[in-house]
C-alpha angles and dihedrals in degrees: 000000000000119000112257104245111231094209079065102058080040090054095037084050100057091062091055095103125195103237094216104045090032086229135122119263084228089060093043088050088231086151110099104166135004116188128182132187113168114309086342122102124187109193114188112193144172129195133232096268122020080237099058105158099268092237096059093040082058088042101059088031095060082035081066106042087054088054106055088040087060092055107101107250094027113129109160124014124192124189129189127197120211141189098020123107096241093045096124099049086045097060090033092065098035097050091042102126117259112263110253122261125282108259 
């Protein structure tokens, strides 16, 4: 299994915009922890206001998630928001596992 390149989730990472500001989350330092362990990533986040509107805090937060699963080597991706006041139905929805192929 090839080693997930850090300088790629960075780079995935920088063209994750926040809807509202029109700014990378990169640039906002939204990013508070980034942990990889093989072809696993763990992303914890917060957003610019504890009251984002919900659709925009999904929105990053799948924004995310697609990121890190585009890096090559990436085979499971978990993020965490932290610090808004639907964080737990956010990650709850983003990390929800994928529904099994159509047979």
């Amino acid at each position: 299994m090839p080693q997930v390149e850090r300088s790629a989730i960075d780079a995935a990472m920088e063209r994750i915009i926040d809807p509202e500001l029109g700014r990378p989350i990169t640039d906002l330092k939204l990013i508070d922890e980034l942990t990889v362990t093989g072809g696993s990533v763990d992303l914890e986040f917060h957003l610019t206001a504890p009251f984002c509107p919900p659709m925009f805090a999904l929105k990053i937060a799948s924004d995310i998630k697609a990121g890190l699963m585009s890096v090559p080597g990436v085979t499971a991706a978990k993020v965490t928001l932290r610090g808004h006041y639907l964080a737990e139905a956010v990650n709850k929805q983003v990390n929800k596992p994928a529904p099994p192929p159509a047979q």
